[in-house]
N, C-alpha and C positions, 0 to 999 in steps of 0.2 A: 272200951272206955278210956283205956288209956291212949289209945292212939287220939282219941275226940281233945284229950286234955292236950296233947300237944301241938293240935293243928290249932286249937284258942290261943297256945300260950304265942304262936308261932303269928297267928292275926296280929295279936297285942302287941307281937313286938314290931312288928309292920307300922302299926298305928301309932306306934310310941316314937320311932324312927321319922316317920311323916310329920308329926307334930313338931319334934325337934329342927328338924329339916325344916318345916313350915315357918318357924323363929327367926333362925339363923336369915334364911330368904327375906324376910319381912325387915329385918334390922338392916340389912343390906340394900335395901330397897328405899327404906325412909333413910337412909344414909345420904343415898345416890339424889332420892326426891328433896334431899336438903341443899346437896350441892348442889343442885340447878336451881331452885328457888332464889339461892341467896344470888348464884351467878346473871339470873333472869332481873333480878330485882335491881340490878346496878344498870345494868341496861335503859331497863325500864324508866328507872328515872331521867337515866342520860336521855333518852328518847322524850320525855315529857318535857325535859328542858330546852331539848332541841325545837320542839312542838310552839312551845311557848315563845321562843324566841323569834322564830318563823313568823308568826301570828303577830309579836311588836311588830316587824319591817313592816308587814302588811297593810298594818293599821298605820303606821306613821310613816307611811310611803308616799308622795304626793305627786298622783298623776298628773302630768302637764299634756291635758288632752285637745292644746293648741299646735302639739308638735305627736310623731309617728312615736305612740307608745312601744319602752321595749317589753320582748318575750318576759322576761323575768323583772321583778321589781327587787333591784338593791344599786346602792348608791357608792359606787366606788369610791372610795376616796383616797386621794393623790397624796395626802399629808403623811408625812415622815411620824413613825410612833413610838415611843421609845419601846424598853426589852417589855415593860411587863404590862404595858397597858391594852388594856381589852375593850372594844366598842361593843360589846354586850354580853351581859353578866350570863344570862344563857345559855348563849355559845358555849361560851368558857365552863361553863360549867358540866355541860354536853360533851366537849371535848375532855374532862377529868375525868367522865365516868367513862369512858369509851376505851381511855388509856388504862386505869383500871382494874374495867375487866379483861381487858387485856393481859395486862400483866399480872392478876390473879389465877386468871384461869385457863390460858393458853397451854396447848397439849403439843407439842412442838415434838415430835419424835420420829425419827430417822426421817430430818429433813419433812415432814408430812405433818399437818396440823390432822388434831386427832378431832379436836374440840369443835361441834355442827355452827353451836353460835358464834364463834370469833369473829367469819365475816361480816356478820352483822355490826359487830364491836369498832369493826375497820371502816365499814358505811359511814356507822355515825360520828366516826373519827374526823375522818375526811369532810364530811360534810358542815359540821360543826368550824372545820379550818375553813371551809370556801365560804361560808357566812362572815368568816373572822377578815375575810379578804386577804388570808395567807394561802395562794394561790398555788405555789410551788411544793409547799407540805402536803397541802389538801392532793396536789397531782400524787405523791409520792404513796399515800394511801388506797386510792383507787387501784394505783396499778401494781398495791402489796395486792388486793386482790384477787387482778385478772391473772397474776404471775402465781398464787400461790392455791388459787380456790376457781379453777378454771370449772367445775362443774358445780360451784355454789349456786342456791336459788335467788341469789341479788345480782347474779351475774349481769344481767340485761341493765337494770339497775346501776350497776358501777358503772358500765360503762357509758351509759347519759353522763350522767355526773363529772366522767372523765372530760366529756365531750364540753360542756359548759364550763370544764376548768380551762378550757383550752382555748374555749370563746372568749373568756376575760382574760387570758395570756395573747390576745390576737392574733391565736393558731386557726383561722376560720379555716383552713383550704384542710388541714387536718382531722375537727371536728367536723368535717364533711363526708370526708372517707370512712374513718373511722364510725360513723353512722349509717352511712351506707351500708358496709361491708355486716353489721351487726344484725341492719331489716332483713337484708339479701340472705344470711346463711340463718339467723335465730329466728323461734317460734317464740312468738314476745305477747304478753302481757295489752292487752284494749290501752291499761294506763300509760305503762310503760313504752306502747309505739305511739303514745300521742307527745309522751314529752320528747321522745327521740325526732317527731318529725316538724317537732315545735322547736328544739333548738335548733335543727337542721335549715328552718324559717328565718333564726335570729342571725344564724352564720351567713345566708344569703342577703338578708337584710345589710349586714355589716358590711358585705361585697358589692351595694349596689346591686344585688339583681335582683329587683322586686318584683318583678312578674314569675320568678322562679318562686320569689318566699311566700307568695298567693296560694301557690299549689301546695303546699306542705304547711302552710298554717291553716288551711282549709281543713286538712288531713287530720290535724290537732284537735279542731272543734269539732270535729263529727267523731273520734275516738275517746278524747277523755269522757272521762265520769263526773268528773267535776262541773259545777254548772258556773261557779264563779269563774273556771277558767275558760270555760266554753266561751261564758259572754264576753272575755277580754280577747281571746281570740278572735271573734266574729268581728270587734270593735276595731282591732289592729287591719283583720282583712280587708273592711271597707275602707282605712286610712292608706291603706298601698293601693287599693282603686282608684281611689280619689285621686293620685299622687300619679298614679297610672293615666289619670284623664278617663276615666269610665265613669260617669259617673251613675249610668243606670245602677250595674250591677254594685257600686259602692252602697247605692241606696236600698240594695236587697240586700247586702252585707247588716247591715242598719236596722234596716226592720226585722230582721232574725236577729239584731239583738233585742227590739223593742218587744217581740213576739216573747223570749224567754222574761218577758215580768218581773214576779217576785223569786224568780228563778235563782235571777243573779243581780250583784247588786245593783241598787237604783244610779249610782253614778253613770255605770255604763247605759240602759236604757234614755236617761237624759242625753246623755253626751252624743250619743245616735239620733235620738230626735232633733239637737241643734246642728249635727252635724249632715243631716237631710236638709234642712235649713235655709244650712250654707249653701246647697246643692240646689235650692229651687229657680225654677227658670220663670224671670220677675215677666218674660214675653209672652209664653206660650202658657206656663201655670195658671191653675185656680187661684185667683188671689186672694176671695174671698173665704174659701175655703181654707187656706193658707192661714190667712189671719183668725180663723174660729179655732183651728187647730190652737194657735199661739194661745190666745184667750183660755179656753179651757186646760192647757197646763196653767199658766198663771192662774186658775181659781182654784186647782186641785193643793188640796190642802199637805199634800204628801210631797210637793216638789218646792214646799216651800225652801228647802237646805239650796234650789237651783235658783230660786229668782233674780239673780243677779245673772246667769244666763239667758235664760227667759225675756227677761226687759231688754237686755244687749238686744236678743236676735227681732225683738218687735219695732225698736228702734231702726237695727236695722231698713225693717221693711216698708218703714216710715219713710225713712231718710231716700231710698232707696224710687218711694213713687213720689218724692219733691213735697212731702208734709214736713218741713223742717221743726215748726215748732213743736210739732208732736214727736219729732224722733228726740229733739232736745231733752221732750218729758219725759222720756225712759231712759234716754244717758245718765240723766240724775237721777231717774228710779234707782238703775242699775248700781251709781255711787251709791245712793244712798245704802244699799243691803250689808254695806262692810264685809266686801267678796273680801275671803283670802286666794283668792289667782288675782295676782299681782297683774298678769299678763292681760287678762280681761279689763282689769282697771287701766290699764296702760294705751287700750282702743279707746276704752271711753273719753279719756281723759285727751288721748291725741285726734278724736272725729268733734267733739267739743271746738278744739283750738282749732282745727280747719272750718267747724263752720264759722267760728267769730271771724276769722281770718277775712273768707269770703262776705263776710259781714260789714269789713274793715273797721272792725273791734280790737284793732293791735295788743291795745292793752291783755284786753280780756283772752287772746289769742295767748300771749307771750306766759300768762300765769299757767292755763294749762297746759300748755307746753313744759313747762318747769316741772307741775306735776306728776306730768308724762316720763319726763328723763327721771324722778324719784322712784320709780318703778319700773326701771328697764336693769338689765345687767351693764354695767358699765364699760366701757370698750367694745361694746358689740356692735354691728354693721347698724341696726336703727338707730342704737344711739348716738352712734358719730353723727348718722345721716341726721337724723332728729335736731340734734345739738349744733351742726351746721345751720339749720333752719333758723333755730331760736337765736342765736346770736346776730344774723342777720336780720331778724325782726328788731330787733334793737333797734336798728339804722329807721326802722320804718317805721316802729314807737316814737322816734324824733321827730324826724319830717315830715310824719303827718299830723303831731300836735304842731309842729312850727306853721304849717301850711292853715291846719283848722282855724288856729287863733286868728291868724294874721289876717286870712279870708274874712274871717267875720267885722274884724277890727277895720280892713280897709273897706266890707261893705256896707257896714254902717257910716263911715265917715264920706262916702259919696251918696249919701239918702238927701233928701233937704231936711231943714230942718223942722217941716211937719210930721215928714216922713219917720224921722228920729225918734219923733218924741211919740209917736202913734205906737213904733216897733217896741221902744222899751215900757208903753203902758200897756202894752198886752202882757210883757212878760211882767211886770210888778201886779196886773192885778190879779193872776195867779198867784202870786207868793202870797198876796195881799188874803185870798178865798181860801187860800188853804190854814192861813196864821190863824183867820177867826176860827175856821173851823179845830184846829189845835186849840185855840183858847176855849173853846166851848169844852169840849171833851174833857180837858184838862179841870174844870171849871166842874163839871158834873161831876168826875172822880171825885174830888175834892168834898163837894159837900157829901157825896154817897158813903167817904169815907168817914163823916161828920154821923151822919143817921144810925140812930140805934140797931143794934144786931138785927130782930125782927120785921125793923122796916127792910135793912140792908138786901139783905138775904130775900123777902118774899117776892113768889114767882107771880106772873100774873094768872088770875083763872085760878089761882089756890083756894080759893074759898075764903084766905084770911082777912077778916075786919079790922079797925083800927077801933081804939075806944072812944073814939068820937062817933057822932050819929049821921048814919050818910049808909048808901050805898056799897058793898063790895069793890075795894079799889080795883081787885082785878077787873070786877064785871063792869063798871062803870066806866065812861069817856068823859067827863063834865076835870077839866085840870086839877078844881079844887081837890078832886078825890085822890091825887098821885103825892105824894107826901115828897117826891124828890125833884119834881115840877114846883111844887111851890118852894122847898128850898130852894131851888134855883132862883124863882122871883123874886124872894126876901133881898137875897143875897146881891144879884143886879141890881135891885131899887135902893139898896141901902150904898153898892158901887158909885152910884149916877146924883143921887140926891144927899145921901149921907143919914144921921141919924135924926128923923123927924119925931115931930111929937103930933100926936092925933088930934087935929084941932083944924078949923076953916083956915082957907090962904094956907095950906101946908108947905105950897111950891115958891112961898116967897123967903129969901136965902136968908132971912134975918131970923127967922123965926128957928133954923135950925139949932138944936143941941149943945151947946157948946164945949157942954164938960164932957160929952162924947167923944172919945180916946178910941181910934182906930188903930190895929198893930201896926207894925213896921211893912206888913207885908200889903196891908189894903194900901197900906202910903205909897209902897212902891208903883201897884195897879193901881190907880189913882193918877198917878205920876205921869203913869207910860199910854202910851195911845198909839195903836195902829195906823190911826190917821196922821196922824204928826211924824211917824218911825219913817227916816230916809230912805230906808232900806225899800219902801214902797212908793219914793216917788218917783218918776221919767227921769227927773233932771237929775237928780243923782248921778245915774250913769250916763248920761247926756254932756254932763260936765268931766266926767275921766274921759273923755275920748282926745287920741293925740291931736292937735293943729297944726304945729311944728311942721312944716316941706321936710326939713332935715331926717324927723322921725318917718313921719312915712316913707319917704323914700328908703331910709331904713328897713321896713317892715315890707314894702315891695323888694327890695332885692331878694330878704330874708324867704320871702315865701317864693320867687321863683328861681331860687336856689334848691329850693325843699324839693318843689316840683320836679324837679331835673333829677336831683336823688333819686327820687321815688321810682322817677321812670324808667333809668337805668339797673334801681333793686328790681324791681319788676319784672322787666327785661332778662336781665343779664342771672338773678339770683334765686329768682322763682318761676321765671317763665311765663308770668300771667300778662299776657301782651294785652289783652283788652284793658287790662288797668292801667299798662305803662303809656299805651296809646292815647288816654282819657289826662294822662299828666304831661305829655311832652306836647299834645294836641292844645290842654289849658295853659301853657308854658306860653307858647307861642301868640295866643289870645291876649293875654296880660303885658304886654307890650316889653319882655323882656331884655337883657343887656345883650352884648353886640357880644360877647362869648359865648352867649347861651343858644342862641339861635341857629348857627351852622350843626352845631352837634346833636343837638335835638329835634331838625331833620334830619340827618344821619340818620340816627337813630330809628324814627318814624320811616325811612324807607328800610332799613334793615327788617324792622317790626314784620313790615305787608311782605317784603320778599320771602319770610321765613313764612307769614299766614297763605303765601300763594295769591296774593293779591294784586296782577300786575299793572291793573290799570294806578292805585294809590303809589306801588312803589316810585311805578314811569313819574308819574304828577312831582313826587319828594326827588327824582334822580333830575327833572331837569330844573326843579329852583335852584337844585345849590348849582347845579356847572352856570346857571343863566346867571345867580345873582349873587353867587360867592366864587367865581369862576378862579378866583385865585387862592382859595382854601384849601389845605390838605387833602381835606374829604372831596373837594371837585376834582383832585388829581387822584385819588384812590378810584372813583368813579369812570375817572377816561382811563386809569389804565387798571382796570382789576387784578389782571394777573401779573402785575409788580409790584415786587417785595420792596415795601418802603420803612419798613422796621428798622436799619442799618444806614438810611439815604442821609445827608447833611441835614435837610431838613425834618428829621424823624424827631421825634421826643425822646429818646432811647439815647438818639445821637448828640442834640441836646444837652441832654444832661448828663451824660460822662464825659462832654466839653468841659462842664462847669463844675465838675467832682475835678477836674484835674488842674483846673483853674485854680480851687480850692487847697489842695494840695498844694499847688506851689505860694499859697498864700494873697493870692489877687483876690482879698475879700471884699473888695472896694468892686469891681466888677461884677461876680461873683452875685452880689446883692441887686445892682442895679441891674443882671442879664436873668435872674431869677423873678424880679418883677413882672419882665414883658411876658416870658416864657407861662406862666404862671396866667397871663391876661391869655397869651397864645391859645393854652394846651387848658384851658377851664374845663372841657368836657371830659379830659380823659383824664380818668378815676383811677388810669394805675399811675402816672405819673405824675400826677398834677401831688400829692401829699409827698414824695420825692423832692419834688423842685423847693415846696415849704420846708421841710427836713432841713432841706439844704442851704435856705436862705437861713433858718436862725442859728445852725450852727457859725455860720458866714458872720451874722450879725453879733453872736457871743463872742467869740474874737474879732471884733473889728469895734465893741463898741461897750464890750463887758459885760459884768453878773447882773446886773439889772435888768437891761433889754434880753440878753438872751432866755432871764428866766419867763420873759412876759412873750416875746415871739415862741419858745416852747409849749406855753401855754394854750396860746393860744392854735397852734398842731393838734397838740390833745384834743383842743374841744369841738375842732372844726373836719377831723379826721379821729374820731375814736376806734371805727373798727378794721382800719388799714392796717397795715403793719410799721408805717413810720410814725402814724398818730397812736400807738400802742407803746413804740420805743420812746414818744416824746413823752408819753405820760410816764415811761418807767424811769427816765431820766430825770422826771420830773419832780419824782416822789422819792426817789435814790439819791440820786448825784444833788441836785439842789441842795438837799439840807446837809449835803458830805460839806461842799466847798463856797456855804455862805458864810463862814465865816473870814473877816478880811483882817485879823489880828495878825501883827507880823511875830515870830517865833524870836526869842532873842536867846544866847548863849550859842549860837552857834557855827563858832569859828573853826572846831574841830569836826564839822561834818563834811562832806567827801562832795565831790562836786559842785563845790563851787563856781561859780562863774565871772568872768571879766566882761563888763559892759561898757559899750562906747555907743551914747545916742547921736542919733543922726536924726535932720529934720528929711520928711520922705519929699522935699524937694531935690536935696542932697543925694538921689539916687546911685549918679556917678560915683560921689566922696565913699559914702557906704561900703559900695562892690568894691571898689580900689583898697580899702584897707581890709576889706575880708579877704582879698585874694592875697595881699600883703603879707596879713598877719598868717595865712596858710602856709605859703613858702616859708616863712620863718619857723613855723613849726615842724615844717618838714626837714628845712635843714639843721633844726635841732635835735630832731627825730623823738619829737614827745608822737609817736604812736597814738598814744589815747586821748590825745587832745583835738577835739574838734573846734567848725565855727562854725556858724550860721548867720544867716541874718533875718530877723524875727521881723514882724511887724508887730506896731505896741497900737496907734491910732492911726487917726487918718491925715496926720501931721507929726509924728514920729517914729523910730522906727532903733533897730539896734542892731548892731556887731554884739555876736556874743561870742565869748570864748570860753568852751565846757572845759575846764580844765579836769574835769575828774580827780581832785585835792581838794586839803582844806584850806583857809580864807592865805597863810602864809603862801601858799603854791601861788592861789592865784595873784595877791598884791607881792609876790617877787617876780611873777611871769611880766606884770605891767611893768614894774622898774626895768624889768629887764630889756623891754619894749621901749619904754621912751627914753634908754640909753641908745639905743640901736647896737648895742655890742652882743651880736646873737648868732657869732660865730661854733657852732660846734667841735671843740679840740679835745672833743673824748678818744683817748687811742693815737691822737696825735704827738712825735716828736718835736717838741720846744725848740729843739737847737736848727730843728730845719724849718720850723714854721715860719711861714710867709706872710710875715706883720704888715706886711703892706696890701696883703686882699684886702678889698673892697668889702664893707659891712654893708649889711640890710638900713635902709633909711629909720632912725628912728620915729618911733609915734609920738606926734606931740600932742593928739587929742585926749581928751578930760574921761576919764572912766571912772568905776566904782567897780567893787565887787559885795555881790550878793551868795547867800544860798540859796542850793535850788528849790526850797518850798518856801522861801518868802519871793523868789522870782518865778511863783507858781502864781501865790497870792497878787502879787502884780501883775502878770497878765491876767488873770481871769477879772480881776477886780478894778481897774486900769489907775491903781492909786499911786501912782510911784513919787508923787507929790507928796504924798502923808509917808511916806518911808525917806525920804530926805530930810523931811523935819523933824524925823525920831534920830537923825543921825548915826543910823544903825550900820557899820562896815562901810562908810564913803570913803574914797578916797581920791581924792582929784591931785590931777599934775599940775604945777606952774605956766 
């Protein structure tokens, strides 16, 4: 018994011992299961914010799938940030928890991290920095790591991530190896070896080797899990086929993306159908079939977010089999959708302005063009090319309003005058058929606006009555029954006759109303009449037509002047020979000037040589040797292969004769050698705004601010998009209003450079140079260094000795006494006791001078007043 009691008592204490033990463990357990909770939960969130962050780029990532999408969607950016700013909250916040738990819970002991989840904490560390676009931290993380957690289960993991930090540090040949070497030795994860061989893709991409990045973005779509990445991969694959010139296989790229559906998103599926599209063969293709396809996306109500792609590529296929107006109706479809791809509106908007162009719609060409450059990136290779374009449309916005007008204007005034007045009564009695029909319409609104709501408003066929006895207006046709039919006839008869009174003889004019009071407005309709409006009669325009010889011949120069532009923009600035061929060919038709003629056959054999046309060009090569046999171009002709750009006879040569002519001040020459040259060289376009340049500078000093501001003028408006008719307008718009005004400055005796002036008449040429070279040796044996002379020209009948004295007015009226003393001996440094009083002095000057300063002797030459500076008696001073 007793032995029984203490094998129980000896159970019990077993049980007692286990229980306690059971406690302790349990406490120790939810101890342990606290600390990883709270440590999981820091994470965790970091991870959700990281999740969330990811998911913004995504959604506000804007693929441009006119250009080779990258692997990854994020948007570097180049801009300088200061210390604490974050481009998404996020990140930033991803990266707090990450650090964190880090530093909460890191088990760091004997060099050895003890703690399973840290690398986790370092993953989303890192990665949170590579979103942040801090490239260098984020490396610094991954390869804490590969150095500190070589057998963690994110290992494969880190090192992708390495890999793409390395891609946007443009270590491609790096992130190449280092993925390599990772597929070759690790057993990896489906996900995990699709992103490795998807950036392995981005890095060959980056290299140019896009038949390498085929193969391994291939690798990507067949491995991930992901179906939105699959389908952006499959979409990329077919863009490096494309790129590659495959285009079969880019189109089975394509349709393995159309094939994944609602798989992935609808962007990509669209983007693959118009990018088969672009891919179809307009020869050999189903065209019909082509164009059903197109149609039923455009009615699927699910693509409506793509219509603006859709209408582009239908257009296209329009445009493509020569249905012009109908590709037109989808360019504007496609405007109309309010695409946000800029770059789609930027075709529309530039196939638009090629077709007006071809249209020869200048205007309407030059607006969408404008458009076109509002949606391009500025300084890019289209947009210069583009913007090259359009400004040269300018030139051809001019010249072919100048050409249209003047066309019509001289072919009206060579009709008879039967002919005249037939031409402009066809065009008045259109203006005339359409003003009634305006007045009627106008006329009906008017009274419908007058009728009671119920009349207003009823449909026909409504069933509704009026309270008078009759018929259904809808059902019935009898007039009286339309209540806005007979308001109109009141209203006419009361127009035409006025207010009657109901009685026999109504239509005799006595009998009318008298105290009937029409408003101001029947007064006015009343007043006015179609019939009577000049605006609708022949003679009208019959009578503005010029008669004047003087004026037409005007208006003929003007237009085969235009002509000859056009041909040369044509030609030389678009290439489009058959246009330029149709204006040098009408050039020569129109009986035009003896300049115009040599160069626009030139021209026309240039044209056929470059078309391969030899029998037109032989015809153009031997009129001008036969019947300009002494023209430039006849001698370019017999000897092709000599360089006559540098010959005496060149234009080039020419006019650096007359630039130096200019320089030396021969502006009397100068003008009269830029006239012929100017009649010479009419055809060529690079010199001929040169030799004008040239002449109204010539003409501004030789004849002052008046004429030269009207010869620059007219530079400008005769050459606007040369670059001397660009200088004269800036000259024009700058300097003009700097140095119009001709006030002469007065108080100015202590300003510095002064000058000493002796006029001479420019017959006096001899007198002039004798006393400049005169007064030179004097200066030199006085050794004023800074003193110069020149001799100016003022007109064309005077001229001057100037002497810059570099002083103020005292220097220079001592320098002239000192002159028409002739005592200008220099005895600086000289001993008096040995001086030789009997040298011979310098002759003195007994010619009449003044002294000026130099901005009122600015004011006089440009202004040529020096007649109104004598009579203010401002600084003269004349010798005896």
């Amino acid at each position: 018994m007793g032995k029984k009691i203490s094998q129980i008592s000896l159970v019990l204490l077993l049980v007692m011992v286990g229980l306690a033990c059971s406690r302790k463990k349990n406490k120790f357990v939810n101890r342990a299961w606290h600390d990883l909770t709270t440590k999981n939960n820091t994470l965790y969130n970091g991870r959700l914010a990281f999740d969330k962050g990811k998911e913004d780029i995504i959604q506000s990532y804007n693929d441009n799938f006119w250009e080779l999408l990258p692997v990854e969607r994020m948007i570097v950016s180049e801009d300088v940030r200061l210390p604490n700013e974050v481009l998404n909250q996020n990140f930033d916040r991803a990266e707090e928890k990450a650090v964190k738990a880090i530093q909460r819970h890191s088990m760091l002991i004997d060099n050895k991290e003890r703690n399973p989840k840290i690398d986790e904490a370092f993953l989303l560390l890192g990665k949170a920095r590579y979103f942040e676009q801090r490239f260098v931290p984020a490396l610094e993380a991954f390869n804490y790591i590969l150095y500190k957690y070589p057998t963690s289960n994110t290992i494969n993991h880190a090192k992708v991530w390495r890999a793409k930090t390395n891609l946007r540090l443009d270590n491609n040949d790096k992130a190449i190896e280092d993925l390599n070497r990772m597929i070759e030795q690790e057993f990896m994860k489906p996900q995990d070896y699709a992103d490795a061989v998807a950036m392995m893709a981005q890095a060959y991409i980056n290299l140019e080797k896009k038949d390498t990045a085929v193969t391994y973005i291939t690798k990507a779509a067949v491995h991930t899990k992901k179906n939105e990445e699959r389908g952006r991969y499959l979409y990329i694959k077919g863009q490096l086929l494309n790129e590659l010139g495959y285009k079969d296989s880019a189109n089975y790229a394509f349709d393995q993306v159309i094939d994944l559906n609602r798989r992935t998103p609808r962007k990509y599926m669209m983007n693959a159908y118009m990018a088969k599209a672009r891919n179809f063969n307009y020869e050999n293709g189903n065209k019909e079939e082509f164009l059903e396809l197109l149609t039923d996306l455009e009615k699927n109500r699910e693509n409506r977010p793509f219509l603006d792609k859709i209408y582009n590529q239908k257009a296209v296929y329009f445009k493509t089999l020569d249905s012009t107006d109908l590709a037109i109706e989808y360019y504007n479809k496609s405007l109309r959708t309010k695409s946000t791809d800029k770059y789609l509106e930027s075709i529309n908007y530039y196939t638009l302005g090629d077709i007006s162009f071809d249209r020869k719609e200048y205007a309407v060409s030059g607006a969408y063009y404008d458009s076109t450059l509002q949606r391009m990136v500025v300084n890019s290779k289209r947009y210069r090319v583009l913007k090259k374009k359009r400004d040269n449309l300018e030139d051809v916005i001019l010249y072919e309003g100048i050409a249209r007008t003047n066309d019509s204007i001289l072919t009206v005034v060579a009709m008879s005058p039967e002919e005249r007045t037939a031409y402009y009564a066809a065009y008045t009695d259109k203006l005339k058929n359409k003003a009634i029909e305006a007045e009627k319409a106008a006329e009906i609104a008017r009274i419908k606006g007058e009728l009671p709501a119920e009349q207003r408003y009823r449909q026909p066929g409504s069933g509704f009555t009026t309270a008078t006895k009759g018929p259904n207006a809808g059902e019935g046709t009898f007039y009286f029954y339309n209540q806005t039919i007979v308001a109109y006839g009141k209203t006419a008869f009361k127009r035409t006759y006025g207010n009657r009174e109901l009685q026999d003889n109504w239509r005799v004019s006595s009998i009318a109303n008298p105290s009937a009071v029409s408003t101001v407005e029947e007064k006015k309709k009343e007043e006015y009449s179609i019939d009577k409006d000049p605006a609708f009669d022949p003679q009208t325009y019959v009578a503005q037509l010029p008669s004047d010889p003087v004026i037409l011949d005007s208006l003929k120069t003007d237009r085969n002047f235009a002509y000859y532009q056009l041909g040369v923009i044509y030609k030389e600035k678009f290439q489009e020979y058959g246009l330029a061929i149709d204006k040098f060919e009408g050039l020569l038709t129109n009986d035009p000037e003896e300049r115009l003629i040599v160069p626009s056959k030139y021209n026309l054999y240039k044209i056929y040589v470059l078309q391969g046309n030899t029998l037109k060009s032989n015809e153009y090569m031997q009129d001008i040797m036969n019947n300009h046999g002494e023209s430039r171009y006849a001698k370019i002709l017999q000897n092709p292969n000599q360089e006559l750009e540098d010959d005496q006879n060149s234009s080039k040569s020419i006019y650096n004769k007359l630039y130096r002519d200019f320089q030396n001040q021969q502006y009397a020459s100068v003008i009269r050698d830029s006239d012929r040259m100017i009649i010479k060289f009419g055809g060529d376009e690079d010199y001929l705004p040169k030799f004008e340049l040239l002449k109204a500078q010539a003409i501004g000093r030789y004849r002052g601010f008046q004429a030269y501001k009207e010869a620059l003028n007219y530079v400008s408006l005769n050459y606007p998009q040369s670059p001397e008719g660009k200088k004269a307008q800036m000259i024009y718009q700058i300097t003009i209003p700097q140095i119009q005004d001709n006030v002469f400055l007065t108080a100015t005796d202590e300003l510095d450079n002064h000058k000493l002036v002796y006029t001479f008449s420019t017959f006096g040429e001899n007198q002039a140079q004798a006393l400049k070279e005169n007064i030179e040796a004097i200066i030199k044996e006085l050794r004023y260094d800074k003193m110069k002379v020149s001799l100016d020209v003022y007109t064309k009948d005077e001229q001057f000795v100037v002497v810059h004295t570099n002083g103020n007015r005292l220097v220079a009226e001592g320098l002239g006494e000192l002159l028409s003393l002739g005592k200008t001996e220099d005895t600086r440094g000289v001993d008096l006791t040995k001086w030789d009083r009997k040298k011979k002095y310098h002759e003195k000057v007994e010619n009449s001078y003044f002294t000026i300063a130099s901005p009122n002797y600015r004011i006089v030459q440009i202004h040529k007043n020096l007649k109104d500076y004598d009579q203010k008696g401002l600084e003269i001073e004349e010798t005896e």
